[in-house]
C-alpha positions in Angstrom: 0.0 0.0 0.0 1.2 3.3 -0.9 2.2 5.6 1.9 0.6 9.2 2.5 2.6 12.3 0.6 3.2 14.7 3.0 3.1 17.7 0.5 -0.3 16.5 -0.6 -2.0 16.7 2.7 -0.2 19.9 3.4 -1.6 21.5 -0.2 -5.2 20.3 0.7 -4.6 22.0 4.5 -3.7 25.1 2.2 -7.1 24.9 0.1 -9.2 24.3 2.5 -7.5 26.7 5.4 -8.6 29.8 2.0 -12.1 27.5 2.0 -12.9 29.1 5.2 -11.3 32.5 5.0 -13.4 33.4 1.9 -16.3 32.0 3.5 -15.7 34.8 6.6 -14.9 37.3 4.2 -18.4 36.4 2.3 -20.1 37.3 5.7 -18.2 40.1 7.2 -18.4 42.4 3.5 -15.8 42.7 0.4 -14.2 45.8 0.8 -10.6 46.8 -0.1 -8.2 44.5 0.9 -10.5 41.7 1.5 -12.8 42.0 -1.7 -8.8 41.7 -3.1 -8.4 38.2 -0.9 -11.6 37.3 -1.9 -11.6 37.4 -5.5 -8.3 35.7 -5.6 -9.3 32.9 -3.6 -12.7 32.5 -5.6 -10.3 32.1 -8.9 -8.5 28.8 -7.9 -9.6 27.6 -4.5 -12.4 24.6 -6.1 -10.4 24.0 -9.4 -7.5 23.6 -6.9 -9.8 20.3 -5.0 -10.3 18.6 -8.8 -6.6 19.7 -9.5 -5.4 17.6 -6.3 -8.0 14.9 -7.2 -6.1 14.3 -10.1 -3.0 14.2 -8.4 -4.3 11.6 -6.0 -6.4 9.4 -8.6 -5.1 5.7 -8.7 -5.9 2.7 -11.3 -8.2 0.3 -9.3 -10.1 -2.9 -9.9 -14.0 -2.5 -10.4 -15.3 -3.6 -7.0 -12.1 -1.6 -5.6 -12.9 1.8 -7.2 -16.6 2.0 -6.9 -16.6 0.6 -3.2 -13.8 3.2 -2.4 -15.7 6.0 -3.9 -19.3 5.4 -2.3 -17.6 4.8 0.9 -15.4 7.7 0.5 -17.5 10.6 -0.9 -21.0 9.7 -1.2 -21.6 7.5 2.1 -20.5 11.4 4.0 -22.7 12.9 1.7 -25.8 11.0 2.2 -25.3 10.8 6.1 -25.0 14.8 6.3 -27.4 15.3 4.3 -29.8 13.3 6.6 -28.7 14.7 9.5 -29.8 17.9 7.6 -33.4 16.4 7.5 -33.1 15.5 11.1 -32.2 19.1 11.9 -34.5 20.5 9.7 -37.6 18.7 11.1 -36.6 19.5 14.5 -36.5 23.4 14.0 -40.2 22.8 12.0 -41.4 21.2 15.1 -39.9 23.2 17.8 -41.1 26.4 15.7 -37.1 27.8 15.1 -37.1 27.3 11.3 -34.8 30.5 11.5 -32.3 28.1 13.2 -31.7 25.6 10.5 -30.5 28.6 8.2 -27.4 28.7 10.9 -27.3 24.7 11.1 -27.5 23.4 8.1 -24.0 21.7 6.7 -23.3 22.2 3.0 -20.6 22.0 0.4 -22.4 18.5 -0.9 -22.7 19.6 -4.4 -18.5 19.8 -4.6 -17.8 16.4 -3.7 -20.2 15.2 -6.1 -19.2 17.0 -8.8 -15.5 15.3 -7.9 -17.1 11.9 -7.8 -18.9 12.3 -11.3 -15.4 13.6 -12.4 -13.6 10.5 -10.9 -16.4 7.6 -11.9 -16.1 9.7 -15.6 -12.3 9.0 -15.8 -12.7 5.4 -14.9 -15.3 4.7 -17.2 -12.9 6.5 -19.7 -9.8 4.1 -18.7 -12.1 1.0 -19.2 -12.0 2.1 -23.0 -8.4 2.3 -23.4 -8.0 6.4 -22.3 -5.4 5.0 -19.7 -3.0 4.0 -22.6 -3.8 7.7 -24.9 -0.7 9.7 -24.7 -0.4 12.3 -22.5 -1.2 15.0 -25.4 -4.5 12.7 -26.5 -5.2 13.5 -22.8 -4.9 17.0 -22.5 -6.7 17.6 -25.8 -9.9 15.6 -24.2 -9.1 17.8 -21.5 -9.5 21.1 -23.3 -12.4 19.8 -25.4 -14.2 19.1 -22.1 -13.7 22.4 -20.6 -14.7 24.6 -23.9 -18.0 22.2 -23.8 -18.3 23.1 -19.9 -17.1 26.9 -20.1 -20.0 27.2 -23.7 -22.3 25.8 -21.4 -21.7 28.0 -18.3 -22.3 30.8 -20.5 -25.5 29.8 -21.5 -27.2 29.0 -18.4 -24.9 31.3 -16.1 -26.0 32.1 -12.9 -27.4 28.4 -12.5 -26.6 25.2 -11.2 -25.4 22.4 -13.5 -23.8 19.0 -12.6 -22.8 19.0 -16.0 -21.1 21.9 -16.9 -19.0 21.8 -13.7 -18.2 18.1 -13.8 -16.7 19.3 -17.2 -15.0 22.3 -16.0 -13.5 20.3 -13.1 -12.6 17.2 -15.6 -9.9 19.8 -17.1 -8.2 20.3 -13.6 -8.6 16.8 -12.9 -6.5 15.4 -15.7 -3.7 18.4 -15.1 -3.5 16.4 -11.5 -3.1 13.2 -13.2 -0.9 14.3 -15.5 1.2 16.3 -13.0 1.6 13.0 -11.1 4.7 11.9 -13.6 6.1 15.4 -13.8 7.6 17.2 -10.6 10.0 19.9 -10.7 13.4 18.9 -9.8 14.5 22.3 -8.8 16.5 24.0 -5.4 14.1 25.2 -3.0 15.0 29.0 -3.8 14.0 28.3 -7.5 10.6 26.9 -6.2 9.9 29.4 -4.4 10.4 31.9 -6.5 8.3 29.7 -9.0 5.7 29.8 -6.3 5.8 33.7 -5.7 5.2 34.7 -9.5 2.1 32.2 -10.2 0.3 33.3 -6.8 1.4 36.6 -7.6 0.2 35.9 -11.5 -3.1 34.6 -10.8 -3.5 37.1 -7.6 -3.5 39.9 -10.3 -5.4 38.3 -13.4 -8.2 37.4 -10.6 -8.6 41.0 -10.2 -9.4 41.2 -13.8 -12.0 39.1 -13.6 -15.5 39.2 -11.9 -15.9 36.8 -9.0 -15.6 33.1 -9.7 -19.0 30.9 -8.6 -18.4 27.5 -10.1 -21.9 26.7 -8.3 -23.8 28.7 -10.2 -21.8 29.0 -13.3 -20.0 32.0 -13.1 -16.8 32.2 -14.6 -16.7 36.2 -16.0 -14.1 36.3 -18.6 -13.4 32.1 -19.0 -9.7 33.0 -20.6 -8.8 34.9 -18.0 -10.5 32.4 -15.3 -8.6 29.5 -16.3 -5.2 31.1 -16.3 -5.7 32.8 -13.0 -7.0 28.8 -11.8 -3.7 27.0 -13.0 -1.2 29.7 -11.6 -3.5 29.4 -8.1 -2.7 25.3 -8.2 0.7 25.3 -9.7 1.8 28.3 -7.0 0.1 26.6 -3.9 1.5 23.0 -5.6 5.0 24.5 -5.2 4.4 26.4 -1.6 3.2 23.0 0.0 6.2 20.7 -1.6 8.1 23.8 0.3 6.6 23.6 3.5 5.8 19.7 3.3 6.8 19.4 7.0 3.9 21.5 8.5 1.9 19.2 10.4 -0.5 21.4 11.4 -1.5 22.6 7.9 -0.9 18.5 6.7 -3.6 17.8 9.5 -6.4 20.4 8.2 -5.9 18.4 5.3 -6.4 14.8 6.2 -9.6 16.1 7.8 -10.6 18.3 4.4 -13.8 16.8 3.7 -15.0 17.1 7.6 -14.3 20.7 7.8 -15.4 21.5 4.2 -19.0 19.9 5.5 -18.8 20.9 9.3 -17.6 24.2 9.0 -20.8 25.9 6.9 -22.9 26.2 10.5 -20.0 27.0 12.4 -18.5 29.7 10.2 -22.5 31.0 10.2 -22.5 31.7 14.1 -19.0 32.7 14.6 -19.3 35.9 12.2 -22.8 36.3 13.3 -21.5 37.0 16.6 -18.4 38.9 15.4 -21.0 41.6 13.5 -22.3 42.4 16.3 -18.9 43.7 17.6 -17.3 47.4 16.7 -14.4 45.1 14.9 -12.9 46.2 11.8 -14.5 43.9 8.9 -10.6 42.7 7.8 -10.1 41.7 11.2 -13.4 40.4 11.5 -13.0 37.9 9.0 -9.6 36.8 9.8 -10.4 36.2 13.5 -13.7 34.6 12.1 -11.3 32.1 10.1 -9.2 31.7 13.2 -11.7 30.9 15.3 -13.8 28.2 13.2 -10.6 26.5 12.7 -10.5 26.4 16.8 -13.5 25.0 16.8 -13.5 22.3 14.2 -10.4 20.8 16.1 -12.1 19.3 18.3 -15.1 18.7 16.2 -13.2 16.8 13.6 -11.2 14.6 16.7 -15.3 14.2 18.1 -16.3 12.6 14.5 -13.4 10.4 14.1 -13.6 8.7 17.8 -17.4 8.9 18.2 -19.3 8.9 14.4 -16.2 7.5 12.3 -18.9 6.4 9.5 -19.4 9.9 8.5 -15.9 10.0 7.5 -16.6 6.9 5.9 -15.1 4.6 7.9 -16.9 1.4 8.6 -14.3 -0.3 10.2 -11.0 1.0 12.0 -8.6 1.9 9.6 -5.3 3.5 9.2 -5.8 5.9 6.3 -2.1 5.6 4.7 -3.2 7.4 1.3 -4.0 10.9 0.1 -6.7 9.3 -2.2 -9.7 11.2 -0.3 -10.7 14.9 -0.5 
């Protein structure tokens, strides 16, 4: 069995660390500096989750895949989501419905969108895409994001499974891709690398309206994907950098619990934090600080107590990235 990559977990800490910082800024108000933050994280921070995706992705058996997957992704998914219901019909009888817009969890839609993506590929490998060369690849690729990107811009400012399963597919395949080719490079050169593509993105994102996958909003879809790829590449070469950061590889081990925990959390925190004379910057950075506090202990609850909504059935020892 292969053995977790340090880097991987500490890239995935990274994305979803900015996950809940834009979230805060979302709530506190985008204004100067943090409509700046904002818009730059909205340009790469989901194409950066199908980007590591890819970089995870691993040729399975059948039964292997699928049970991996359902257990994996949609097992969390359908349990959240009934506790959702169970939440929901609680508030309805106890006459709070006001409560379940604070408790609610969310984020659903994104890890189906990466298990369409990954069940896509597979289905794609049983035809022989596995042995296309790595150009056949990335023209697929491409093809699939100007399908997903035309679509977007047709129905934009609504949901659709489809066009971002495409959209994502394109970051997907750069992950798997990007699995054969690492830079080879001293550390100064890498981050130096790293510095001009955040920096690159950082200012093409400004360019650009805000990016909502979700509902299909990509503003100007050149500019979009190059400010997407210099987010991944730049964050890919920070967290090789920084591998050793335990705290930040933690985060993400735990990704997919905080990405669905942290929606009712992050709701009451900067609910609270309005109510205070606190700058809205600050606001939103101690907002991020302190739903990270909190969904220490949260996460370390789930995994001892309710380990099947992490999709665990059985005590394991989790020795692969290959989960969001």
């Amino acid at each position: 069995m292969e053995k977790r990559i340090h880097w991987i977990d500490v890239l995935k800490g990274i994305g979803i660390l900015l996950v809940v910082l834009q979230h805060c800024i979302g709530l506190s108000g985008n204004t100067g500096v943090s409509s700046f933050v904002s818009v730059w994280i909205l340009s790469f921070h989901m194409p950066l989750f199908f980007y590591v995706s890819g970089l995870v992705y691993q040729e399975k058996s059948d039964n292997a895949f699928f049970a991996g997957k359902l257990r994996t992704l949609l097992l969390p998914v359908i349990l959240f989501s009934l506790l959702n219901v169970i939440i929901k019909c609680t508030c309805r009888v106890l006459h709070i419905d006001v409560l379940y817009e604070f408790l609610n969890f969310a984020g659903f839609w994104f890890v189906l969108t990466i298990l369409y993506i990954q069940i896509l590929y597979f289905v794609l490998e049983k035809i022989n895409f596995q042995k296309a060369n790595e150009w056949a690849k990335v023209i697929i690729a491409i093809i699939a994001l100007l399908i997903g990107l035309y679509y977007s811009s047709i129905i934009q400012g609504n949901e659709s499974t489809i066009a971002t399963t495409l959209v994502g597919s394109f970051f997907f395949v750069g992950g798997i891709l990007n699995q054969k080719y690492t830079l080879r490079s001293h550390k100064i050169v890498r981050i130096v690398l790293s510095i001009v593509c955040l920096s690159a993105g950082a200012l093409l994102a400004q360019k650009n309206t805000p990016i909502m996958m979700y509902s299909s909003n990509y503003g100007n879809e050149g500019i979009f994907v190059l400010a997407a790829i210099c987010g991944c590449l730049g964050l890919k070469l920070a967290a090789e950098i920084i591998s050793e950061c335990r705290v930040l590889e933690w985060f993400g081990k735990n990704s997919l619990m905080i990405l669905f925990t942290h929606f009712p959390v992050h709701r009451c925190v900067m609910k609270i934090l309005s109510y205070t004379p606190i700058d809205m910057i600050l606001q939103s950075i101690l907002g991020c600080v302190f739903v990270l506090m909190i969904e220490i202990p949260i996460v370390i609850l789930i995994s001892k107590y309710a380990p099947i909504l992490k999709g665990v059935i059985k005590e394991e020892n989790n020795t692969t990235n290959n989960t969001l």
